[in-house]
PDB file as gemmi writes it, atoms N, CA and C in Angstrom:
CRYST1    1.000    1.000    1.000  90.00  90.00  90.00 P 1                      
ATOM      1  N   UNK A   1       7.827  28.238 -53.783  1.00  0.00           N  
ATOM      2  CA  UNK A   1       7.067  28.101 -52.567  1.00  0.00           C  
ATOM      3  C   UNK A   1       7.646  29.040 -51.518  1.00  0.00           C  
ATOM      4  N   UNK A   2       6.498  29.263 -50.821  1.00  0.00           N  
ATOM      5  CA  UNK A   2       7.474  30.449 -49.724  1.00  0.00           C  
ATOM      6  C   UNK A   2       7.489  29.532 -47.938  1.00  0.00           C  
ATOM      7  N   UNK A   3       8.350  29.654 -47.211  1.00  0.00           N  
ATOM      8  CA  UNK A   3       8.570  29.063 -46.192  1.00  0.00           C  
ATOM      9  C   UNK A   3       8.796  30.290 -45.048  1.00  0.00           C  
ATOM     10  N   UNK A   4       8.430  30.375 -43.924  1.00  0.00           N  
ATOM     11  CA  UNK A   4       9.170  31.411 -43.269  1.00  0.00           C  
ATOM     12  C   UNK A   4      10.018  30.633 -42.103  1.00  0.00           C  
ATOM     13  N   UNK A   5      10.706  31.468 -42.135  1.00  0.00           N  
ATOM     14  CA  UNK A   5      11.957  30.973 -40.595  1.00  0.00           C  
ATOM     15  C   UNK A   5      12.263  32.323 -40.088  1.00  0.00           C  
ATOM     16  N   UNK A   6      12.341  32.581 -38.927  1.00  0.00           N  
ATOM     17  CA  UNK A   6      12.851  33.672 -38.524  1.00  0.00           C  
ATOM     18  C   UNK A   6      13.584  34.258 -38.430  1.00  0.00           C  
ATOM     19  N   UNK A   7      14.193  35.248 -39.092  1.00  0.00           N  
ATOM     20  CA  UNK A   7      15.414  35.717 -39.330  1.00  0.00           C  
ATOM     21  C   UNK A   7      16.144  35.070 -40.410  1.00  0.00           C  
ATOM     22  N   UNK A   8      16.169  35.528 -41.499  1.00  0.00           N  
ATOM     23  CA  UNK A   8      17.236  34.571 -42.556  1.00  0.00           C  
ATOM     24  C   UNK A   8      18.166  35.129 -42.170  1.00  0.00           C  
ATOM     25  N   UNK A   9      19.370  34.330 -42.131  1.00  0.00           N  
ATOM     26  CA  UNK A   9      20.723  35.264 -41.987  1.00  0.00           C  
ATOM     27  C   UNK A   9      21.461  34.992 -43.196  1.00  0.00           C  
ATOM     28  N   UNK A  10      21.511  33.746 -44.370  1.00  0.00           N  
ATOM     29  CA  UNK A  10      22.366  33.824 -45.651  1.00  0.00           C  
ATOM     30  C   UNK A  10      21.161  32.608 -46.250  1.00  0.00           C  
ATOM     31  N   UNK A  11      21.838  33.448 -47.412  1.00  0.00           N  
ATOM     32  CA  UNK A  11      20.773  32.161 -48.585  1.00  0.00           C  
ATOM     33  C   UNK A  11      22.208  31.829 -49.482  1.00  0.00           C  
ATOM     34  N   UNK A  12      22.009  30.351 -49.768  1.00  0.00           N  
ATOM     35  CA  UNK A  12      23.047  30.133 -50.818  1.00  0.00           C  
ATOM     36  C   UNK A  12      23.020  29.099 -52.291  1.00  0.00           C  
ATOM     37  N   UNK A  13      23.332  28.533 -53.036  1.00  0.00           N  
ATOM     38  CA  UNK A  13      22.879  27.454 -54.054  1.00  0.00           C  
ATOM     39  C   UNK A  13      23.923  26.844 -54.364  1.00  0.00           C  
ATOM     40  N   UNK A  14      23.755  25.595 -54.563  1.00  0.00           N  
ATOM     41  CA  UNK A  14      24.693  24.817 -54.682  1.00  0.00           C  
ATOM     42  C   UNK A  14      24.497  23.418 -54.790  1.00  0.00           C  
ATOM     43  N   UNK A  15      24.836  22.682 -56.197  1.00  0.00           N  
ATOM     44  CA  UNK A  15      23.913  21.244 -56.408  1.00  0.00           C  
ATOM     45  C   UNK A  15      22.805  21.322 -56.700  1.00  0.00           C  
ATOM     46  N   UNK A  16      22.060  22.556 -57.146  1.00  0.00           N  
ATOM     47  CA  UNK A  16      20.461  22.420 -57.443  1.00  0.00           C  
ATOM     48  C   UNK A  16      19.840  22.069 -56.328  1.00  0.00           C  
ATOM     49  N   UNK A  17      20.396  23.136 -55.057  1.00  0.00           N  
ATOM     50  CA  UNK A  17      19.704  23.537 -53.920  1.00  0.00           C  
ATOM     51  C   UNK A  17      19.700  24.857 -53.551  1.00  0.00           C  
ATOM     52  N   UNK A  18      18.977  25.386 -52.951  1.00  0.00           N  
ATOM     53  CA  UNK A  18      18.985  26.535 -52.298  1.00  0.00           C  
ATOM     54  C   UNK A  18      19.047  26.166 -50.850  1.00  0.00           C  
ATOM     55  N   UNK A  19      19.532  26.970 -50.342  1.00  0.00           N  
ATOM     56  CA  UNK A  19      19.589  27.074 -48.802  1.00  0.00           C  
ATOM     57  C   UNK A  19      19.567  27.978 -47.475  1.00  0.00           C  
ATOM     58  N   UNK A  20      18.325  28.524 -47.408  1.00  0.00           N  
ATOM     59  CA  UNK A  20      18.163  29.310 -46.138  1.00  0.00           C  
ATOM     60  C   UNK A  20      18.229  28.796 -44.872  1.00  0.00           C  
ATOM     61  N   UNK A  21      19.475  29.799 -44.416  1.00  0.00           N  
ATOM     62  CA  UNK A  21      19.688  29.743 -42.663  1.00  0.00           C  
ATOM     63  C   UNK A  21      19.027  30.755 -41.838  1.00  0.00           C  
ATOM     64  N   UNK A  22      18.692  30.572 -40.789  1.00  0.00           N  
ATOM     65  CA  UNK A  22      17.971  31.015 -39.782  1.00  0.00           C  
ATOM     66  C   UNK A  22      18.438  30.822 -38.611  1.00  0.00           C  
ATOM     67  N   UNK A  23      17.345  31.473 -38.074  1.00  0.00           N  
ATOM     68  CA  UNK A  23      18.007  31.131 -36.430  1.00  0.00           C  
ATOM     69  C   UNK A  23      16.705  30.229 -35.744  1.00  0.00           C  
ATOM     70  N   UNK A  24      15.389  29.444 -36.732  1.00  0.00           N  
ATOM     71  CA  UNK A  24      15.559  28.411 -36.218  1.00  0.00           C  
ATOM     72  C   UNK A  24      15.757  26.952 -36.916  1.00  0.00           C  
ATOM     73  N   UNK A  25      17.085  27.141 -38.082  1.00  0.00           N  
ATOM     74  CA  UNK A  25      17.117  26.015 -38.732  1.00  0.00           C  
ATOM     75  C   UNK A  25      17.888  26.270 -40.237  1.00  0.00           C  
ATOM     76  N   UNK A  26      17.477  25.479 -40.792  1.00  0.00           N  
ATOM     77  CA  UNK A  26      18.298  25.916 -42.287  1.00  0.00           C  
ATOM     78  C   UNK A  26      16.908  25.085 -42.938  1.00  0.00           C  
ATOM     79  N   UNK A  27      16.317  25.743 -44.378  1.00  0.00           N  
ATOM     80  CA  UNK A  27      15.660  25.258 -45.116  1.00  0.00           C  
ATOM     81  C   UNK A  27      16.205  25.185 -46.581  1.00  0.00           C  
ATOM     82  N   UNK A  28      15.849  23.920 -46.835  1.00  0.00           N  
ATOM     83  CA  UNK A  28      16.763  23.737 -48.249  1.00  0.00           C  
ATOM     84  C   UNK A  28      15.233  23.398 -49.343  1.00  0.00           C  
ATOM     85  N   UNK A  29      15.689  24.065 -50.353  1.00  0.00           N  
ATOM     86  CA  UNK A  29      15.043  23.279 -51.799  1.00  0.00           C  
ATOM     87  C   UNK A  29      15.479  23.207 -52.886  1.00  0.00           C  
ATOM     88  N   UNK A  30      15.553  21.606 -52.725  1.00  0.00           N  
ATOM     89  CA  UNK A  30      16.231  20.919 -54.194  1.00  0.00           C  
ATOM     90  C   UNK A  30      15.404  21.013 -54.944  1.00  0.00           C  
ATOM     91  N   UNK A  31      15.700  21.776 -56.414  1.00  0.00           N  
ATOM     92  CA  UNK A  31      15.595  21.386 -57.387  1.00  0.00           C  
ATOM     93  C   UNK A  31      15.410  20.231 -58.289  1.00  0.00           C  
ATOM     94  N   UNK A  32      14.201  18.931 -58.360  1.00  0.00           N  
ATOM     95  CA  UNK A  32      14.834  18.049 -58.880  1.00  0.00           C  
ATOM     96  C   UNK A  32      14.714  17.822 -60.789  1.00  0.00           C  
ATOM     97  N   UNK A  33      13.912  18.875 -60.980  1.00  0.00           N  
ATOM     98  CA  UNK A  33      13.184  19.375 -62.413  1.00  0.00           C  
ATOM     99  C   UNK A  33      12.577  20.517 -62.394  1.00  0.00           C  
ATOM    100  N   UNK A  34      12.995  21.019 -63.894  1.00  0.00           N  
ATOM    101  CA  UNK A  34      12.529  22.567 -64.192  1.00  0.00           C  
ATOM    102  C   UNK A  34      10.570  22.710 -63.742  1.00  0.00           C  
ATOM    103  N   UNK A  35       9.982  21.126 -63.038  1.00  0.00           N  
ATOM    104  CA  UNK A  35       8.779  21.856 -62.910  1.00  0.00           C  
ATOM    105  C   UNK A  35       8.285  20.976 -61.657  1.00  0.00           C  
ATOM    106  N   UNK A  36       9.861  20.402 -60.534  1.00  0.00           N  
ATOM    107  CA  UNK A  36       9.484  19.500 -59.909  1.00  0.00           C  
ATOM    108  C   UNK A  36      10.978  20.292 -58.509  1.00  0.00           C  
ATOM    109  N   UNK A  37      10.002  20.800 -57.258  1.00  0.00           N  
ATOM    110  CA  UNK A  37      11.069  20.853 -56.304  1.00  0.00           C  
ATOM    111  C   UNK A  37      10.955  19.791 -54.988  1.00  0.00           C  
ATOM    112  N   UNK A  38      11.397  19.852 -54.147  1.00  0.00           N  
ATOM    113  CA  UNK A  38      11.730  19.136 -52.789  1.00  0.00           C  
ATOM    114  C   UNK A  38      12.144  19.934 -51.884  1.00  0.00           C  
ATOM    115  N   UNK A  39      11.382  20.107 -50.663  1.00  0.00           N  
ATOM    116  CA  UNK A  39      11.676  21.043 -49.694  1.00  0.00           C  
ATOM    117  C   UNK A  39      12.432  19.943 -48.339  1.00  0.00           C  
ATOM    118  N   UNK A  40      13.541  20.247 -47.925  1.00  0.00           N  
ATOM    119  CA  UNK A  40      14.214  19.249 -46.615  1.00  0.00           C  
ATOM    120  C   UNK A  40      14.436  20.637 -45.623  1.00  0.00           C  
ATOM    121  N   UNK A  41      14.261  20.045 -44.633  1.00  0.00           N  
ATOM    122  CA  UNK A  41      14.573  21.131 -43.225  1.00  0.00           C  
ATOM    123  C   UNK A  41      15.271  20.233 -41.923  1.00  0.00           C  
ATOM    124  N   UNK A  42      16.148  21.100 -41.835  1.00  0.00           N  
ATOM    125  CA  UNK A  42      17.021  21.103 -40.674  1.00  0.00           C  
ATOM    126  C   UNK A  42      16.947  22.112 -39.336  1.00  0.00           C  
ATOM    127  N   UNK A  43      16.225  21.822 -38.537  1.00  0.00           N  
ATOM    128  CA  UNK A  43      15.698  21.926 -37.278  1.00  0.00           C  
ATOM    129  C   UNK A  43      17.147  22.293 -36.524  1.00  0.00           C  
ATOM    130  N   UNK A  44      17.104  23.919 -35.559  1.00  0.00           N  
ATOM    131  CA  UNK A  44      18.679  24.378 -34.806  1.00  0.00           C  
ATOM    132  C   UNK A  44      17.957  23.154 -33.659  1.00  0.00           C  
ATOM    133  N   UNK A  45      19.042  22.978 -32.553  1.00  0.00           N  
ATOM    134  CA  UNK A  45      18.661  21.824 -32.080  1.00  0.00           C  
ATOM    135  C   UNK A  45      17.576  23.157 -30.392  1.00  0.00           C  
ATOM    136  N   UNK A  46      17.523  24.204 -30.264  1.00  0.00           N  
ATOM    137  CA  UNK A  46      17.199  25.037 -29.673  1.00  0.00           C  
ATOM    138  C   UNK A  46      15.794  24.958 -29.877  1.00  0.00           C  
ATOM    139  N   UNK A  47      15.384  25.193 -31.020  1.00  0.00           N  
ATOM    140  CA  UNK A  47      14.094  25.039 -31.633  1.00  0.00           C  
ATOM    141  C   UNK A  47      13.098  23.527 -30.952  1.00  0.00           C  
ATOM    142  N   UNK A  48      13.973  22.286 -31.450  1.00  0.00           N  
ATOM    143  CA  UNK A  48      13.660  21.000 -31.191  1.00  0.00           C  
ATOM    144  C   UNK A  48      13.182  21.075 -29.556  1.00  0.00           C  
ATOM    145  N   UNK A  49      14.320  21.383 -29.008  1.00  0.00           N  
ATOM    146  CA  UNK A  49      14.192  21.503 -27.549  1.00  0.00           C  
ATOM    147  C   UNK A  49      13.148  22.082 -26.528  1.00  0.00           C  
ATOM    148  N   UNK A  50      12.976  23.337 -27.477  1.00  0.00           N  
ATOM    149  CA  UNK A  50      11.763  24.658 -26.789  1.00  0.00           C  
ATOM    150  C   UNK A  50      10.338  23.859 -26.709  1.00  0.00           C  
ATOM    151  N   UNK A  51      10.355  22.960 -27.340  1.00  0.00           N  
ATOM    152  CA  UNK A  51       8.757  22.580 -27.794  1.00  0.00           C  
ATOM    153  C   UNK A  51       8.085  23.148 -28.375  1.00  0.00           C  
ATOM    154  N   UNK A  52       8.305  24.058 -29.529  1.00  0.00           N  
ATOM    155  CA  UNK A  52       7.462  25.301 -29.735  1.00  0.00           C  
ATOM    156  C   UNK A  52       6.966  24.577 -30.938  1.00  0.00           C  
ATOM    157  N   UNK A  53       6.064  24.988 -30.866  1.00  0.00           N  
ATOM    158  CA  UNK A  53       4.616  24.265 -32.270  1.00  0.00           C  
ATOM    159  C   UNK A  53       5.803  24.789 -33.498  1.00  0.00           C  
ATOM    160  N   UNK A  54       5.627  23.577 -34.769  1.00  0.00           N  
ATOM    161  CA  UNK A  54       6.387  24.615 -35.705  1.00  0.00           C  
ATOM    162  C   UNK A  54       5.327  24.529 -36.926  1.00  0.00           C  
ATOM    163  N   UNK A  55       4.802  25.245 -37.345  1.00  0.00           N  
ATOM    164  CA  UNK A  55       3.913  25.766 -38.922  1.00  0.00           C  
ATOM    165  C   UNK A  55       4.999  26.302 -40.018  1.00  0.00           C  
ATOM    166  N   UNK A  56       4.625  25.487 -41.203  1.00  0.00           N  
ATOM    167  CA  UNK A  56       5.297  26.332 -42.263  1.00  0.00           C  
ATOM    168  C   UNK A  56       3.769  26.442 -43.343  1.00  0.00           C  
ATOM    169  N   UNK A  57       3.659  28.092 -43.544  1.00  0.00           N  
ATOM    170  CA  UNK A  57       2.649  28.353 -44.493  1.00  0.00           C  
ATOM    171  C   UNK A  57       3.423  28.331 -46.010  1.00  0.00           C  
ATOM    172  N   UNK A  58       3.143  27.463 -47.334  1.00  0.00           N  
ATOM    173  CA  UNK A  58       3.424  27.151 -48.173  1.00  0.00           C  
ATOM    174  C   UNK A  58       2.616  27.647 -49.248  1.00  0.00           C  
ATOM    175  N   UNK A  59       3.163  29.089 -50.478  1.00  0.00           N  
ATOM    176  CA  UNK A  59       2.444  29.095 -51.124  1.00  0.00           C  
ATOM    177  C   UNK A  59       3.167  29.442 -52.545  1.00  0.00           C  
ATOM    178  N   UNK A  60       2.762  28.681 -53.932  1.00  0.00           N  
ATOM    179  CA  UNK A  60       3.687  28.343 -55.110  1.00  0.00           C  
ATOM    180  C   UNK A  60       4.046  29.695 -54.851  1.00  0.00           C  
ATOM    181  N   UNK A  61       5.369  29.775 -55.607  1.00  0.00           N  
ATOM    182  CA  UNK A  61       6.004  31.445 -56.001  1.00  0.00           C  
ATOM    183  C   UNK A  61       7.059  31.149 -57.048  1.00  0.00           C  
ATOM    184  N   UNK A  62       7.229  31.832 -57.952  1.00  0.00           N  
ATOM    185  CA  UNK A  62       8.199  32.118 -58.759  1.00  0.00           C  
ATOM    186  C   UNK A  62       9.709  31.752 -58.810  1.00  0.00           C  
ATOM    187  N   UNK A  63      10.403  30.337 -59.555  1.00  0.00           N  
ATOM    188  CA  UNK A  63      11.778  30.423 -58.981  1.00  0.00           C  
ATOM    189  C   UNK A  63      12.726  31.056 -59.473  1.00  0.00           C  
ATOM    190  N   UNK A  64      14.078  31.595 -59.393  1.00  0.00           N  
ATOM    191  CA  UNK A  64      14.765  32.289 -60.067  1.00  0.00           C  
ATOM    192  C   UNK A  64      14.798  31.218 -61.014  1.00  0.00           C  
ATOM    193  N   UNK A  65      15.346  32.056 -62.093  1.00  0.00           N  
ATOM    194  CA  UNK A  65      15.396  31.207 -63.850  1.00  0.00           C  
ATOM    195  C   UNK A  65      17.021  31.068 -63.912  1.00  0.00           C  
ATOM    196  N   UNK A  66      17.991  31.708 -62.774  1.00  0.00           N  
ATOM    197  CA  UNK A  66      19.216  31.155 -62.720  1.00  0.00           C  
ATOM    198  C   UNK A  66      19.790  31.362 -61.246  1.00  0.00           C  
ATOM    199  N   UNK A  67      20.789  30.661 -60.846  1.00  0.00           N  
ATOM    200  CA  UNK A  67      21.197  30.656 -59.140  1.00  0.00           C  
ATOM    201  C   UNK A  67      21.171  32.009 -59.267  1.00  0.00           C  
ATOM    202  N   UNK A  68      21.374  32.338 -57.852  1.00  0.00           N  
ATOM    203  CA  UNK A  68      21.794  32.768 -56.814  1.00  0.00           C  
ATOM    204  C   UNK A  68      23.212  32.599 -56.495  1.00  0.00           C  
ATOM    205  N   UNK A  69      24.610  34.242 -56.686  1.00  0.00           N  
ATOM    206  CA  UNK A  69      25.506  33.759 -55.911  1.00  0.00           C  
ATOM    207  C   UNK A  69      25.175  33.449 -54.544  1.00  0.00           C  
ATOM    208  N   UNK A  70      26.188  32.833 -54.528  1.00  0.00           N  
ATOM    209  CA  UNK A  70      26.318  33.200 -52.711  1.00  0.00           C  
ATOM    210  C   UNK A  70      27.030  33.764 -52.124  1.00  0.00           C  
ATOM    211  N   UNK A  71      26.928  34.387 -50.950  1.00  0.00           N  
ATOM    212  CA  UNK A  71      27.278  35.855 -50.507  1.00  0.00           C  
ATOM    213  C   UNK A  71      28.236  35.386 -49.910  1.00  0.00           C  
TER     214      UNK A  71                                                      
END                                                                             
């Protein structure tokens, strides 16, 4: 699935998660089966504050077939 946040600054995996940081938040997706994910988001508290409408456009995509180091 694709998510946007503005600015990724590191992606990482760990536990059968992925985890993109941003600058407005961190988006995670667990893995919970080879044909089953879970998307959780963590909101910077800047974001929360601004009031700014938040949209995430969601569309299936391809997952890696093995992690991701992390950088």
């Amino acid at each position: 699935m694709k998510v946007s946040i503005k600015d990724i600054e590191s992606c990482t995996y760990e536990n059968n998660r992925y985890s993109f940081r941003g600058v407005g938040g961190i988006i995670h997706i667990r893995l919970l089966s080879e044909t089953s994910i879970r998307f959780e988001y963590e909101f910077s508290t800047a974001v929360l504050d601004s009031g700014l409408e938040r949209s995430f456009a969601m569309v299936q995509d391809e997952m890696p077939s093995r992690p991701v180091p992390s950088r």
